[in-house]
C-alpha positions in Angstrom: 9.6 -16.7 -29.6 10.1 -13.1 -29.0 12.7 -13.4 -26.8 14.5 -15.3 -29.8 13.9 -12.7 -32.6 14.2 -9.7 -30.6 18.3 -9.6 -30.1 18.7 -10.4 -33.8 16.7 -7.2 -35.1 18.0 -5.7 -32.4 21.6 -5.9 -33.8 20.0 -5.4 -37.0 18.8 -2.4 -36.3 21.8 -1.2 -35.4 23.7 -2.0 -38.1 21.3 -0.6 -40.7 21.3 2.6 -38.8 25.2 2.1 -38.9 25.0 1.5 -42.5 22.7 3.8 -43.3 24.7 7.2 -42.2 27.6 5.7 -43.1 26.7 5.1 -46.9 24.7 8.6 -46.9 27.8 10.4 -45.8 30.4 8.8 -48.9 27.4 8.6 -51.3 27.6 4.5 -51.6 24.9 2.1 -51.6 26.0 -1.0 -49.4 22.8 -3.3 -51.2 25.4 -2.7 -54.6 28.5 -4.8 -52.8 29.8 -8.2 -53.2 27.0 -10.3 -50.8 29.2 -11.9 -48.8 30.5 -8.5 -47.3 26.6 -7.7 -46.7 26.3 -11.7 -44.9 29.1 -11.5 -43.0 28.0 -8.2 -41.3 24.9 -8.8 -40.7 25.4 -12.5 -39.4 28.3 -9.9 -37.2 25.5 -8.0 -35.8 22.7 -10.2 -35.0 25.7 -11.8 -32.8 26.5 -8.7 -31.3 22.6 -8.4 -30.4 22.0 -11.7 -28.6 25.2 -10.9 -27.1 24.3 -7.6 -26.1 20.7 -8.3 -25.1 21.8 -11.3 -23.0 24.7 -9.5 -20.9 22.0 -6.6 -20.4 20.0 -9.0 -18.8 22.2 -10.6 -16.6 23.3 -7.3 -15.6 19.9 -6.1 -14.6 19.4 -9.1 -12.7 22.9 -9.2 -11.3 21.6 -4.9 -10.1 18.6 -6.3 -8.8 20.3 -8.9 -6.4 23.3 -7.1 -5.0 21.8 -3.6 -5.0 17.5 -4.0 -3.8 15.5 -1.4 -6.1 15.5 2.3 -5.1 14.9 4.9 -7.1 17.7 7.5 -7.1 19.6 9.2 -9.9 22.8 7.3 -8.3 21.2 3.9 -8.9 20.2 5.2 -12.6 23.4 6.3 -13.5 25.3 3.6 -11.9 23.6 1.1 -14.0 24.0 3.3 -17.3 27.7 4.0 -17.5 27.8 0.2 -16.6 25.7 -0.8 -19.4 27.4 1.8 -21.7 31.0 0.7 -21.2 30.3 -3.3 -21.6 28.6 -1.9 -24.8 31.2 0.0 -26.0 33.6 -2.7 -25.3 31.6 -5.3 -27.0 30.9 -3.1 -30.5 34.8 -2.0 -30.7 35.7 -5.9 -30.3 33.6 -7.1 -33.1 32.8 -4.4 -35.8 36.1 -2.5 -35.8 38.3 -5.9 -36.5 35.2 -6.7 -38.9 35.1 -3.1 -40.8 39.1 -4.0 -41.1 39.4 -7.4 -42.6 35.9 -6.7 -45.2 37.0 -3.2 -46.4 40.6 -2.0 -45.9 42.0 -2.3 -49.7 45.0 -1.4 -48.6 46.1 -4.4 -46.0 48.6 -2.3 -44.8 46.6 0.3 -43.1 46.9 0.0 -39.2 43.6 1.3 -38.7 39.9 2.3 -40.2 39.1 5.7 -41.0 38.1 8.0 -37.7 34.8 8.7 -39.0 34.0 4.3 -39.1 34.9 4.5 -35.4 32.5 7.3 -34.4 29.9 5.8 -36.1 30.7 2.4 -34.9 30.6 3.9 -31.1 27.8 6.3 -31.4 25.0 4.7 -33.0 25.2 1.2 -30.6 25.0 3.3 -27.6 22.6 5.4 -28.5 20.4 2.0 -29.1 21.6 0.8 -25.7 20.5 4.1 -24.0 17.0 3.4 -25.4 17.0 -0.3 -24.8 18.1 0.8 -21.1 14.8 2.9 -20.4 12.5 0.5 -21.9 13.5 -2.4 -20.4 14.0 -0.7 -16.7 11.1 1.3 -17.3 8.5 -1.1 -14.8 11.7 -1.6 -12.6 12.0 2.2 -11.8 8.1 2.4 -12.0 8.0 -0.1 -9.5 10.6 1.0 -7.3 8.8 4.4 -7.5 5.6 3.5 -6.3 7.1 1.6 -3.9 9.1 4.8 -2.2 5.8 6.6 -2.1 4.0 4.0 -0.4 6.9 3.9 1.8 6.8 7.8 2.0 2.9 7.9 2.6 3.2 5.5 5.2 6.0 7.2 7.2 3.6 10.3 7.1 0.8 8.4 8.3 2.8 6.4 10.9 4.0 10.4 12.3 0.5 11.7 11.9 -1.0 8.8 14.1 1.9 9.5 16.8 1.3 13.1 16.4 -2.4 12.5 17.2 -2.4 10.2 20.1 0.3 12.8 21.7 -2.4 15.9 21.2 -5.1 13.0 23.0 -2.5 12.2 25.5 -2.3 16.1 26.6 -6.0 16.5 26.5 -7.4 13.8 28.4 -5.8 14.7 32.0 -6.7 18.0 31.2 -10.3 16.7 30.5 -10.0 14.6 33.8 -8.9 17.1 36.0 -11.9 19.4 35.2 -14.4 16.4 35.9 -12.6 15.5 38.9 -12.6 18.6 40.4 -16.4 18.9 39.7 -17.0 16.0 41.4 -15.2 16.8 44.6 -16.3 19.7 45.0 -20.4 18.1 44.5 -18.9 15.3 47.5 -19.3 17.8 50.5 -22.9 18.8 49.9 -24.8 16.0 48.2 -23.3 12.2 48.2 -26.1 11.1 46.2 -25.8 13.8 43.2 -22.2 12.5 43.4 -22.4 9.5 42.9 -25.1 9.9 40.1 -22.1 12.1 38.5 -19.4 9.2 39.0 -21.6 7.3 36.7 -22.2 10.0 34.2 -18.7 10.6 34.5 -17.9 6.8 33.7 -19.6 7.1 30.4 -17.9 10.2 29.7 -14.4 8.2 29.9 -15.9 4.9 28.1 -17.1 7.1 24.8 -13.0 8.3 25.0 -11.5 4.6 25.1 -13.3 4.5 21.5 -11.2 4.9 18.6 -10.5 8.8 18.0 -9.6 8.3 14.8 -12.6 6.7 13.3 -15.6 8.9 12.6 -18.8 8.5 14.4 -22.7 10.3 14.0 -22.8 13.8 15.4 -25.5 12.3 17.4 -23.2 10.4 19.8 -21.0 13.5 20.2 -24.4 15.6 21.3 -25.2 13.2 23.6 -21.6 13.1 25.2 -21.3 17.1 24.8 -25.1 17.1 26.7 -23.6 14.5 29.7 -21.0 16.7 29.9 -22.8 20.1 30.2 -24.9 18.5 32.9 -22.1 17.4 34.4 -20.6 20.8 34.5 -23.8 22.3 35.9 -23.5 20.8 38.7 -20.5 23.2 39.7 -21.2 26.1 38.2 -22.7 29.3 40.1 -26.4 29.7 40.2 -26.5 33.0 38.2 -25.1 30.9 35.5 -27.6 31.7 32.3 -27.1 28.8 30.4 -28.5 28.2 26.5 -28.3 25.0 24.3 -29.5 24.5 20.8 -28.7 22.1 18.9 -30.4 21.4 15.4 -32.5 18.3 15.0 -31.1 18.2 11.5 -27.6 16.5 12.9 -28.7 12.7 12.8 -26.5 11.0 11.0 -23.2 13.3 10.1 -20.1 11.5 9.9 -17.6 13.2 12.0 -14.0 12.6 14.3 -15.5 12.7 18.2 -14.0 14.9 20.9 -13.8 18.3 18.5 -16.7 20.0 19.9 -15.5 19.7 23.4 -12.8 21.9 24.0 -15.2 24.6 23.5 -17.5 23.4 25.6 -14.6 23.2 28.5 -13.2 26.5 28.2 -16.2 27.6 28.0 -17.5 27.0 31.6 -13.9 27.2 32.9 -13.7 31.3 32.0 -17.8 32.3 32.4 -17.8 34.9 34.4 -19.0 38.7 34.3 -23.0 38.1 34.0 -22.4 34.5 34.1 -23.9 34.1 30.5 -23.3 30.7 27.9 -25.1 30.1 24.8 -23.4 26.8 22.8 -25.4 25.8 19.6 -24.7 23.3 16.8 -26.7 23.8 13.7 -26.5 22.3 9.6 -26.4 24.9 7.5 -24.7 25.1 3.7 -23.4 21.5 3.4 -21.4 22.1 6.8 -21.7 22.2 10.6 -21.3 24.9 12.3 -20.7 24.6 16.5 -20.7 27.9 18.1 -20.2 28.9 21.7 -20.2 32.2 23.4 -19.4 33.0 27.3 -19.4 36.5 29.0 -15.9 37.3 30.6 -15.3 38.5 33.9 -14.4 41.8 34.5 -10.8 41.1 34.5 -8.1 39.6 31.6 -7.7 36.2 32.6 -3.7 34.9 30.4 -5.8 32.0 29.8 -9.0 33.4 28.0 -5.9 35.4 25.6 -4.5 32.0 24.6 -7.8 30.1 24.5 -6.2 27.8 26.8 -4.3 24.4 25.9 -8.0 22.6 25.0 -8.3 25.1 22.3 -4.9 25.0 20.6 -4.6 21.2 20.8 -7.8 21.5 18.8 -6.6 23.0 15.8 -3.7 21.1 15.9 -5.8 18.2 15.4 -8.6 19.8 13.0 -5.1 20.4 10.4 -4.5 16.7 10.8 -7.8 15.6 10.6 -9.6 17.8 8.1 -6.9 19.7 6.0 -8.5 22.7 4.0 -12.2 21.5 5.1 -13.1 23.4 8.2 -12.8 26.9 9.9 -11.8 27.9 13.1 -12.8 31.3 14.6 -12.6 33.0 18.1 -12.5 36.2 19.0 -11.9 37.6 22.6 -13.8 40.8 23.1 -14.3 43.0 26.2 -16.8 40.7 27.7 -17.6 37.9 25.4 -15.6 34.9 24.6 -16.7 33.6 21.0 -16.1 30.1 19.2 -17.2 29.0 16.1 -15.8 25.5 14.0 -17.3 25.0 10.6 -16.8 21.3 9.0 -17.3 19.7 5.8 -18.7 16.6 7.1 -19.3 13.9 5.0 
C-alpha cells in the first residue's frame, strides 16, 4: 500500500513546494484559481511521481546488476548525475509544456517566464537528491560494511602470514640449539641422550600446536622447565643457575612460545661467572618473565642485537598483544637483562 501512495505525495510534494515559492514570490494564492488549473497539475505531478519513483528504481536495480556494490565516491556520483539528468529531463517534459498551455494569457508567447523554469528545475532535483540518499542509504551502508569486512580480513589474512613466517625463522633456530645439545651429550653418555631425545620430542610436539591459540601459563612452565633441563645438560659446570617461578600462574591465558627466546639467548651468551637467574611472577594484573645472565668478558655482535630469537619476539608480541605488554633489555658491562610484562587475560 505504501509503495502505491508514496510516488503520488511524492510528486505532490513537489509541486506544493513548486507552488509554494512560486506564489510567495508574485504575491498570488494558487487555492484562489479556477479548479481545473489546480486538478490538472496536481493529477500532472502525482504522474510525474510514479514516473519518477519507478525509473529510480529500475535504475538502482539496473546499478546493482551491471555495476556489484562498492563504495566509492565514483560509484556515488556516477549514479547521481544519472538520476539527476533523467530527472531533469522528465520535469522539463511535463511541467514546462503544462505551465504553458494552463497559464500563458498571451498564446503567442514562445516560452514561460525564466524564473517558472528555475523553479521548475530546482525544486524536483533537490527532492531527487534527497530521495537518492534515503533510498541508497542501506545500499552504501551495506556495501560499506562489507569493504571493511573485506579490509579486516585482508589484515588478518597478512597478519596470519606474517606470523607463521616469524615461527618459520624461529623453529630451525630453536632446533639447531637442541640438536647441537644433544650431539654434543652422544660422546659421553648414550643413555642421558637418549632420555634427552625424548624430552626433546615433547619439546617439538607442544610446537606442532596451534601458535596462535592461547594456552595456561602452566603448559608454557612446564615446556620452558623441559627446556632448561635440557639445556643443562650442555652447559659448563660453573654454571649458577636460578629458577622461580610463582605458584600464582595456574590458569593465565596466554600465546605459547613467548617466554622462550629469553630463555635461549640466555644460555647461548652466559658466560663471565657463568650466572642465570630466569623468574616468572603475577604481580599488578600482569606477568612479568625476567631473565638475567652474566656476560663474558668480551662484546659478543650477538649479545648487542639480542640475537634473531629476541627480535622475532617483539615482532610477534606487536602482532599478538598491541599496546598490552612491555618489552625491556638492557645490555650492561656484565649482565644481560630481560624482562616481558603482559596483560593476560
Amino acid at each position: 500500500m505504501k509503495k502505491c501512495i508514496f510516488p503520488a505525495l511524492y510528486g505532490l510534494l513537489v509541486y506544493f513546494t513548486v507552488r509554494l515559492l512560486h506564489d510567495t514570490d508574485i504575491h498570488q494564492r494558487f487555492w484562489e484559481r479556477r479548479f481545473y488549473i489546480n486538478a490538472v497539475e496536481m493529477t500532472c505531478s502525482a504522474i510525474v511521481g510514479y514516473l519518477s519513483i519507478y525509473i529510480f528504481q529500475r535504475l538502482f536495480k539496473y546499478y546493482d546488476k551491471r555495476w556489484p556494490v562498492q563504495l566509492s565516491y565514483w560509484g556515488v556520483a556516477r549514479e547521481l548525475v544519472i538520476l539527476v539528468g533523467i530527472n531533469l529531463v522528465l520535469v522539463n517534459v511535463i511541467f514546462v509544456p503544462m505551465d504553458m498551455a494552463l497559464h500563458q494569457d498571451d498564446w503567442k508567447a514562445w516560452w514561460i517566464p525564466w524564473a517558472d523554469v528555475a523553479d521548475i528545475n530546482m525544486i524536483p532535483t533537490l527532492y531527487a537528491i534527497i530521495y537518492y540518499g534515503i533510498a541508497r542509504s542501506s545500499t552504501w551502508l551495506k556495501a560499506y560494511v562489507s569493504n571493511k569486512v573485506q579490509l579486516e580480513k585482508l589484515t588478518n589474512d597478512h597478519l596470519q602470514t606474517e606470523l607463521k613466517f616469524l615461527k618459520a625463522q624461529y623453529h630451525p633456530h630453536f632446533l639447531f640449539n637442541a640438536l647441537n645439545t644433544i650431539y654434543f651429550q652422544m660422546d659421553d653418555d648414550i643413555e642421558g641422550a637418549k632420555n634427552s631425545i625424548e624430552k626433546f620430542s615433547e619439546l617439538i610436539r607442544y610446537q606442532l600446536y596451534d601458535q596462535q591459540q592461547q594456552v595456561p601459563v602452566t603448559s608454557e612452565i612446564e615446556y620452558l622447565q623441559s627446556f632448561i633441563d635440557l639445556q643443562k645438560i650442555r652447559s659448563s659446570d660453573k654454571l649458577q643457575l636460578n629458577v622461580n617461578f610463582d605458584p600464582a600462574l595456574n590458569g593465565q591465558l596466554v600465546y605459547p612460545l613467548l617466554f622462550l627466546p629469553f630463555v635461549e639467548n640466555a644460555f647461548k651468551f652466559v658466560g663471565g661467572e657463568y650466572k642465570l637467574d630466569i623468574k616468572a611472577e603475577l604481580a599488578n594484573g600482569e606477568i612479568i618473565f625476567a631473565v638475567q645472565n652474566s656476560l663474558p668478558n668480551f662484546k659478543a655482535p650477538l649479545v648487542e642485537s639480542s640475537g634473531i630469537g629476541l627480535e622475532n619476539l617483539k615482532r610477534r608480541l606487536d602482532l599478538l598483544y598491541p599496546g598490552k605488554y612491555t618489552l625491556f633489555t638492557e645490555a650492561a658491562a656484565d649482565t644481560f637483562t630481560a624482562e616481558l610484562k603482559l596483560q593476560y587475560e
